[in-house]
N, C-alpha and C positions, 0 to 999 in steps of 0.2 A: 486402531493401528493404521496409517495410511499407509496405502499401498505407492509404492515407486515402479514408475519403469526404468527398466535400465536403459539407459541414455550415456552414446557416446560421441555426441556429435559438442563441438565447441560451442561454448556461448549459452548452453540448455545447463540450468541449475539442476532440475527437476521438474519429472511429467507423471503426471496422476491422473485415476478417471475418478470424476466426482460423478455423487457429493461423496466427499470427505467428511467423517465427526468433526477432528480441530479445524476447520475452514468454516463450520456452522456456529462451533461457539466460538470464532472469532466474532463472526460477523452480529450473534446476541449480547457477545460483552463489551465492542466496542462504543463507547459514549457519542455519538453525534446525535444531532438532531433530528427528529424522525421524518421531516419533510426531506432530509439530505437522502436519509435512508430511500425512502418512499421513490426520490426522485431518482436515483442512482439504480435501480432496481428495474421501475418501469423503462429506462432510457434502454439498459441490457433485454429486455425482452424483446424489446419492439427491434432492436440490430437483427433478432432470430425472425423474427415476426412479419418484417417489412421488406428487410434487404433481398435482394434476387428476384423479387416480385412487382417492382416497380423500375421504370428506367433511374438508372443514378444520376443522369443528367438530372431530369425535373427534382428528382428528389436525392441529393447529394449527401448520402452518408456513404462513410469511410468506414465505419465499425472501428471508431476509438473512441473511448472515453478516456479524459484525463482528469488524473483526481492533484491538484496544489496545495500546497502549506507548507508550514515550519515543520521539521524533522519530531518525531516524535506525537506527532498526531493520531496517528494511526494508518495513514493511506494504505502500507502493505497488508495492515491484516483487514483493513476496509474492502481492497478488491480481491484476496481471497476467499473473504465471507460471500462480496458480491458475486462470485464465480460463481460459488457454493451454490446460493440462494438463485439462481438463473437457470441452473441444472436444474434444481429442483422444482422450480415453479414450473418450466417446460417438459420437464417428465423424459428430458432424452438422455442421451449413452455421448455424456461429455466428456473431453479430456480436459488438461489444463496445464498451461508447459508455465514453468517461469525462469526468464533470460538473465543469464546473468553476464551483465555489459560490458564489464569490465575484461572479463575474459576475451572480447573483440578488439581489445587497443593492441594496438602495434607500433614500436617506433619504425620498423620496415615501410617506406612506403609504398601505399598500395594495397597494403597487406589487411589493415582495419576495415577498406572499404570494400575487397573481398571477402572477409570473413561476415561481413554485416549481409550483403546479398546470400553468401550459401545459405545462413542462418536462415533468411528471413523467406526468401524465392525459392531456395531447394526444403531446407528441414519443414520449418513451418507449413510451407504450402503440400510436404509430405503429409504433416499429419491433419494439415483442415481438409485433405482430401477424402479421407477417412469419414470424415464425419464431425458436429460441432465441435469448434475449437477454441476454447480460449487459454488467451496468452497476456503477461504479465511482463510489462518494460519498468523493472523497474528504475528510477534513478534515471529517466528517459535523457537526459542532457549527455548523460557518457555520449548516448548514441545519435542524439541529434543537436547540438552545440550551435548554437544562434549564430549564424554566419557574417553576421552583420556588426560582431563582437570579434569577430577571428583577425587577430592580422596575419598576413599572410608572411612577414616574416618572424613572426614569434609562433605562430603556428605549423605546421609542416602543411601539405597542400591535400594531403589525407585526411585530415581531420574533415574541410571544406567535402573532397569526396565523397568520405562514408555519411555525413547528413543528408545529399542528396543520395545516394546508395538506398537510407532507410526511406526517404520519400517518395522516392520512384518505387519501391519495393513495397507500400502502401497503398499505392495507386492502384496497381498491379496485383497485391492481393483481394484486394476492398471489392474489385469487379470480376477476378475468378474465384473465387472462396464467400458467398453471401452468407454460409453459415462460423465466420471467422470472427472472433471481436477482441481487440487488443484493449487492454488496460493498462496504461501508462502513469506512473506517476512522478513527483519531480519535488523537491524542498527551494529550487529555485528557476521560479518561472523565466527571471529575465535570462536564462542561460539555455535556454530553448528555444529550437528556431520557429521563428512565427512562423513559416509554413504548416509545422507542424502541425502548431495548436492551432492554424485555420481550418488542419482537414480534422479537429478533433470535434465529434458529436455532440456533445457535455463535455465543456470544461465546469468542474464541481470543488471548490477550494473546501480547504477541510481548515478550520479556527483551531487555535486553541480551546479549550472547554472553559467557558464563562461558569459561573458561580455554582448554579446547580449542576453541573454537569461534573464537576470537582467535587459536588458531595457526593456524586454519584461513581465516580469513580474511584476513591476515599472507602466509601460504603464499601462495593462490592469489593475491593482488597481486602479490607479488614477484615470481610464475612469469609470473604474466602481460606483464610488463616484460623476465622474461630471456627469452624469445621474441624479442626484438626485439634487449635486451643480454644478450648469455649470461651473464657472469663475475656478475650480480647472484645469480643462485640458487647461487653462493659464501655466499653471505650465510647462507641459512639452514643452513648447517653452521657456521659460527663459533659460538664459542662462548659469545657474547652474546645470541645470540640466543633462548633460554631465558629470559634474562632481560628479553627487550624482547618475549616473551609475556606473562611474569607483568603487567607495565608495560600493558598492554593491558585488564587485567582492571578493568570499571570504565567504561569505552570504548564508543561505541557502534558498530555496524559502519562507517557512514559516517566517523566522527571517523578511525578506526582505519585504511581505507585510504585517509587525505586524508592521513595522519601518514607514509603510505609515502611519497607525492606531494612532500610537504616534506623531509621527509628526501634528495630528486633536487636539490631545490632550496634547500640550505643555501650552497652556495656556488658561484660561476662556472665553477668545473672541472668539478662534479659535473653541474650543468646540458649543460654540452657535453656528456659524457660520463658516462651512471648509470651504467656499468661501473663507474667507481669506487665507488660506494656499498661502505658497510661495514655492521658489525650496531655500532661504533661513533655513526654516521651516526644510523641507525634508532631506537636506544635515544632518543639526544640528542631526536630530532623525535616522537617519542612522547610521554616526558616532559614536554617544552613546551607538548604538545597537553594534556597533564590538566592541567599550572598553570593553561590558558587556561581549561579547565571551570568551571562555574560549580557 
């Protein structure tokens, strides 16, 4: 059961102290590459490791990692997990806020790039002062919007503001808060202001899942289902099933095990009963799911 604090300040979704259980099996059943994994891990430890101990000039970390890809990859539960796995390997008394950005727009002007400084200069640097903190942007473009993209008459002059609001408020934490580390992610890099991702640590793009990495997420849905209905991990011994990996390729993780979910629910029997499921079944609802791609 994860614990919440209660949180009444704008722009905060939810603040937890980890480790968290579902933040750790986020971070074992997400499918990426284990150098990704490996890489994204030791990059967080050393933000705790390094920072406040060295001048920032010579050595210029910001304490952001930002993670890039097409929607559906996994980035959110990737820097959940990574939080998780950061606490733990450090052995300390973390919290973990995650922002939710949308809740900072304002058509008032003025008003976005105030709310973006309380958030970031008053809450945030409330709770890193506590003690380690890490914080989760997600969908970071709400809040930092490539200015260089903006016009300024189709845009209000607030928009332009709160960008720089969140990078002055960056700066500003990165050199009072050394045990701070934000985790940013984003489905569309070019909508991000390049300052941003030049003060970012690790930039770590997240792919789609190449071939094995779709059997492997394939796999573990289906196992996860015959848990409850045995006769489904039948399935992946037929001998369709090969082919309703190939069929995958191309897929995002999430499409991929929503494709399983469909495939339970192709028809009234199957619903009663996914025991019946076939690699039949699986292929059919796969297929359908790339037609529907855009």
């Amino acid at each position: 059961m994860r614990t919440i604090e209660h949180m009444d300040y704008k722009g905060i979704l939810s603040c937890v102290k980890l480790p968290q259980k579902d933040f750790g099996e986020q971070w074992e059943k997400i499918v990426v590459p284990q150098e990704v994994r490996d890489r994204l891990l030791s990059q967080a430890i050393l933000e705790f490791t390094l920072r406040g101990k060295v001048s920032q000039t010579s050595v210029p970390l910001h304490g952001l990692i930002l993670l890039v890809g097409p929607p559906g990859t996994g980035k959110t539960s990737l820097a959940r997990g990574l939080a998780n796995s950061t606490a733990q390997a450090l052995s300390g008394s973390f919290r973990f806020i995650e922002v939710e950005p949308h809740a900072l727009a304002s058509a008032a002007l003025g008003k976005s790039q105030q709310a973006v400084r309380d958030l970031l200069q008053k809450t945030v640097a409330e709770y890193a002062a506590q003690g380690p903190l890490i914080v989760l942007l997600d969908e970071v473009e709400t809040l930092a919007a490539d200015r260089r993209r903006l016009s300024l008459e189709a845009n209000p002059v607030d928009v332009h503001r709160a960008t720089d609001a969140v990078l002055a408020s960056l700066d500003h934490l990165a050199a009072q808060h050394p045990q701070l580390l934000f985790i940013a992610t984003t489905n569309f890099p070019e909508a991000v202001d390049a300052a941003l991702v030049s003060r970012a640590d690790l930039v770590e793009v997240i792919e789609n899942p190449d071939k094995e990495a779709c059997r492997a997420i394939l796999s573990d849905t289906l196992g996860a289902l015959a848990e409850r209905w045995p006769k489904i991990a039948q399935v992946m011994k037929q001998r369709q099933f090969d082919t309703a990996v190939n069929e995958c390729v191309g897929l995002d993780g999430r499409e991929i095990r929503k494709a399983v979910v469909t495939a339970c629910a192709s028809s009234k029997e199957l619903a009663l009963d996914p025991n019946l499921i076939t690699s039949e079944d699986l292929l059919k609802s796969i297929r359908h799911t790339r037609k529907r791609k855009p």
